[in-house]
ROKEZA-877349 format. One record per residue (C-alpha): y, z, x. Coordinates in steps of 0.001 Angstrom, whole numbers, plus 500000, padded with zeros to 6 digits. Each point is the difference from the previous one (the first is absolute). Example, Ala and Ser with C-alpha at 12.3 -4.5 7.8 and 13.67 -1.06 7.14 Angstrom:
BEGIN
495500507800512300503440499340501370
END
This chain:
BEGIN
687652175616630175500737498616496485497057500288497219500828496303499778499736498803503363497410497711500336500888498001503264496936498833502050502168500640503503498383502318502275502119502582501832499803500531503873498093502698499706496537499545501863496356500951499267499846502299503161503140502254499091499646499619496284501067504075498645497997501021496926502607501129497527499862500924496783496227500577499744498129502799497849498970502190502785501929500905503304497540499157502607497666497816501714496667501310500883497501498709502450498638502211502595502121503193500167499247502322502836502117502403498632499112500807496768497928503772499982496243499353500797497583499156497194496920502940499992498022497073500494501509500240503738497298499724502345499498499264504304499434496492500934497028498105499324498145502830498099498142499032497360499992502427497040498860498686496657502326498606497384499736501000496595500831496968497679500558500335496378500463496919497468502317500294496952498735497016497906496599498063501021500418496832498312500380496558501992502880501077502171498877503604500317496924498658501109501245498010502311502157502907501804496986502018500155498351496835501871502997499690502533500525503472500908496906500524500678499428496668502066503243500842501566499015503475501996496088500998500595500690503517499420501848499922496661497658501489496593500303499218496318500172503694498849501232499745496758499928497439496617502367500097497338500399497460497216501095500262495951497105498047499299496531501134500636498047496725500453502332499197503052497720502926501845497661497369500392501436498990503338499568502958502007496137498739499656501385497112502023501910501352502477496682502643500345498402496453500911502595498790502042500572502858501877497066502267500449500970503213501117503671499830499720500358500809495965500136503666499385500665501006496362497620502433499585497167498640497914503427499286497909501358502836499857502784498676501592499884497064497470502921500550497183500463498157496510502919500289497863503907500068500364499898503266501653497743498300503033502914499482502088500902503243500435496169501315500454499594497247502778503330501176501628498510503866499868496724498844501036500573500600504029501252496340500810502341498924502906500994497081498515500135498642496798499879496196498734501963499582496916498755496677498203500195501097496616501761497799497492502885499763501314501946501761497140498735503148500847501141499796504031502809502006500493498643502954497877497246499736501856501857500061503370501806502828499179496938502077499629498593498538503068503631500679502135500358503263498782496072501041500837501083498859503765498015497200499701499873496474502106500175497252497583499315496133499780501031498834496837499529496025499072502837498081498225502017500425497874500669503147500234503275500130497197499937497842497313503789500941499256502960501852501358499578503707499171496228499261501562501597498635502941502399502516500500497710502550499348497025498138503279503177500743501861500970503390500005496200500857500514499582497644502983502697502092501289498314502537499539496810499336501613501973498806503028501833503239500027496646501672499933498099498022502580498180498099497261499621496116500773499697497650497110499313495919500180500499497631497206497255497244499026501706496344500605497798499163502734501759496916500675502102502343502438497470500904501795498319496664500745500107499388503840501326496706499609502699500889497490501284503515502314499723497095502990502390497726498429502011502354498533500727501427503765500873496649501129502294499787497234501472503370500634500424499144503748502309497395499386497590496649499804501170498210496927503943501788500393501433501268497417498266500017496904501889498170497202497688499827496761496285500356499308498061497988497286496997502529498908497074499228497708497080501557498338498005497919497651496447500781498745497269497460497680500169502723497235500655503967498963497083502126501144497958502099497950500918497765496821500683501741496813498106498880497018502089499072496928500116503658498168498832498721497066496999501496502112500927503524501129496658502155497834501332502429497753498764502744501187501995499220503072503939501880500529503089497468500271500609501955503286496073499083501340500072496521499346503392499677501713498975501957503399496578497919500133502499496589499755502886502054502136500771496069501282500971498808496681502696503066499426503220500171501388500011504206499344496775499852502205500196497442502575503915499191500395499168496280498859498472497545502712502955500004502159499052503342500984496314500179499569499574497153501880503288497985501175501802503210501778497602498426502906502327496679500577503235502198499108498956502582502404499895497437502691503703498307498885500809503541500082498402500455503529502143496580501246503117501423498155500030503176501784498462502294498002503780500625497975499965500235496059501830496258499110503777500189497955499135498374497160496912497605498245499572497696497257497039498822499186497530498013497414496650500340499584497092499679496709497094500381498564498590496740499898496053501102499084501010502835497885497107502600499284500190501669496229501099503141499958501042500521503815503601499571501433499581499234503379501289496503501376498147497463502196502993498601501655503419500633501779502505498263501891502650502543501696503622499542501726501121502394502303503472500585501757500747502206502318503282502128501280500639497840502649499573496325497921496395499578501640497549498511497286496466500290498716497750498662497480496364500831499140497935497850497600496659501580498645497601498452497462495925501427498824499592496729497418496866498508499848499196496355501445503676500044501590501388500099503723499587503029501602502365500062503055500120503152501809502466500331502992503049500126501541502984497778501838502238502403501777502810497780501484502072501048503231502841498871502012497439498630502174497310498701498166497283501152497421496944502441499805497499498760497264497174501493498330497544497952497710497187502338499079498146501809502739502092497476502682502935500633501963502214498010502405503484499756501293501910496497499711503122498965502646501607496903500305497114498485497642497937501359502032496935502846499880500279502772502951497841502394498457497185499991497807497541502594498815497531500986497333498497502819498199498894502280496920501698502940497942499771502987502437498283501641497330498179501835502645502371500305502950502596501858497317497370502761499928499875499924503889503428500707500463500173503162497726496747501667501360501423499412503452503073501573498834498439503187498240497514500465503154502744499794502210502234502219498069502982497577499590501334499148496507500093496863498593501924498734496679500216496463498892501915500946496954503393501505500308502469496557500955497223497894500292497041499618497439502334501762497201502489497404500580497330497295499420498920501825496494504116499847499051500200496400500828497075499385497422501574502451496891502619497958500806498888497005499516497797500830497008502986501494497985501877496939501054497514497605498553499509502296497040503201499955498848501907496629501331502218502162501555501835499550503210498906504109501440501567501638502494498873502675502810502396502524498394498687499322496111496472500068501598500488503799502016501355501292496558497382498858497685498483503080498026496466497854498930497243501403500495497376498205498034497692502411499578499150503888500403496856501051501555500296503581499880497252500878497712499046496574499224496181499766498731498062497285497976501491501473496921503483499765500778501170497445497571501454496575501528501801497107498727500909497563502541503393498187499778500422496865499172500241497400502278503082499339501909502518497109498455502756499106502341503813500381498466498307502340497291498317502481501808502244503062501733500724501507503317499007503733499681
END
């Protein structure tokens, strides 16, 4: 297919037959009786503690710690880890919450500092919730794969390719080793969402044509104050990791700290395959001082056989905030608006459902994987694919660029090293992005 070929026509090929090519990884995981035993492995319906430790106990670490342990009675906080030392206020909480089921050892098992990850990893865990900034994730999951360790790790996990491509080859790894690992965009693992999706799957709507994805917000969390007002006594690298939102070197802009949840579900319609090319636009219409992250994007997608997506995704104050999708089939429609779900044919709706993020259920399927000694990996061909379509799409808007799956698998960017990184590593962000100035790396 020509770099230039735009055409809107879709091919015969259908939704149910659709072949993955040309992705990152080699593989699609889901349950794999196969793969060697994790030494987790244990008979049917026993019920041996879990040893839970948190990498990062801010909101969304917080969170985790909330679900996993609402998600299986016999599952223990063990171990804390955060670079901060005021975010060890929470195990109080969860101490609260949860009597009897947090275990850190009159914090002992309670690390500060950017060594914590790996202390929490050595700490006597099973399983290990990385929900650090997300810069630090696949350094982190390396020292978590490599200690044999069962991982949930919230999005994104790669902010750009080498990342990426790194998550991969130690996802492989853990499956190789028996180790399962699920990704946080809970939108998958909503009942109402996996419902549809099956129905879709199975032939409902026929073949799926094009999906219309978006992801909007009222405004950027954790809002950076202009940095005018960082104290002096404060590191470049400090203020930056306590506003990780605002940076693109921390966070992978919005599209990926908080859109890759509508362009993992156009990815999910798609088929899970990395799209041929992208162009894009997108801004930053209530700029912060000093940061470089965007608040809004509006993606193309094309993909090898002339199938079509788009994704809009906006975190602007006072504005529209449409979050959803329109996947259209031979047959008729499946629609999403929100926390709703239905399936339209002949003007007409057959199906209809509702429901919330399966924040929860997401932790139920990978504890009933590790107790049952099956492996399960949501990232090689599926999740990973999801992260791609979102570099994509950034580095398209970025640079006004028409980008293509094979410039995208060869970029060399990594935005920034964490090996070593501490408060006093010195940081300068980059500037902001100006389409049809700034470059493809």
């Amino acid at each position: 297919m020509s770099d230039q070929n735009t055409t809107n026509e879709p091919s015969q090929i259908t939704r149910r037959n659709f072949v993955k090519n040309a992705t990152i990884g080699t593989v699609a995981l889901g349950l794999v009786p196969g793969a060697m035993a994790s030494s987790y492995m244990q008979a049917p319906g026993a019920k041996k503690k879990l040893k839970v430790g948190v990498i990062g106990v801010g909101g969304r670490g917080s969170g985790a710690v909330i679900d996993i342990l609402n998600a299986d009675p016999d599952t223990v906080l063990w171990a804390v880890g955060d670079i901060f030392k005021s975010k060890m206020k929470a195990v109080d909480g969860f101490k609260k919450k949860y009597s009897g089921r947090v275990d850190t050892d009159d914090g002992k098992r309670e690390f500060v500092g950017f060594d914590a990850f790996q202390k929490v990893i050595d700490s006597g865990v099973d399983l290990v919730l990385l929900t650090t900034t997300p810069v630090f994730r696949p350094e982190h999951f390396k020292a978590a794969v490599a200690a044999g360790k069962h991982v949930f790790m919230e999005k994104p996990f790669a902010l750009d390719i080498p990342g990426l491509k790194s998550i991969i080859s130690d996802a492989k790894k853990a499956r190789s080793n028996g180790q399962s690992v699920l990704t946080g965009l809970a939108w998958r693992y909503s009942s109402h969402q996996m419902e549809m999706h099956k129905r879709i799957e199975d032939g409902e709507i026929g073949d799926i044509l094009s999906t219309s994805s978006s992801y909007s917000g009222g405004g950027r969390p954790n809002k950076m104050p202009d940095i005018k007002y960082k104290p002096k006594t404060m590191s470049d690298m400090e203020w930056s990791l306590r506003y990780w939102q605002s940076y693109l070197e921390h966070g992978g802009d919005g599209i990926l700290e908080f859109m890759i949840h509508g362009i993992d579900r156009m990815s999910w319609s798609m088929g899970d395959t990395i799209p041929e090319k992208c162009y894009a636009n997108g801004a930053n219409i209530v700029p912060t001082v000093g940061a470089n992250a965007w608040d809004s994007f509006s993606l193309y997608f094309e993909y090898a056989d002339g199938r079509t997506a788009d994704f809009f995704g906006r975190q602007v104050p006072g504005t529209f905030a449409p979050s959803g999708d329109i996947i259209t089939g031979s047959k008729g429609r499946a629609v999403t608006n929100g926390r709703n779900v239905a399936i339209i044919k002949d003007g007409k709706t057959t199906w209809r459902s509702s429901g919330r993020p399966g924040f929860v259920n997401e932790h139920k399927i990978l504890i009933d994987h590790i107790r049952r000694g099956k492996v399960y990996n949501d990232v090689v061909d599926k999740f990973a694919n999801s992260h791609a379509c979102g570099i994509m799409g950034r580095n398209a808007a970025y640079t006004g660029q028409l980008i293509t799956k094979k410039m995208l698998l060869r970029s060399t960017d990594m935005l920034i090293d964490t090996k070593g990184l501490n408060f006093d590593t010195p940081f300068t962000a980059r500037p902001p992005a100006q389409p049809g100035k700034t470059k493809f790396l």
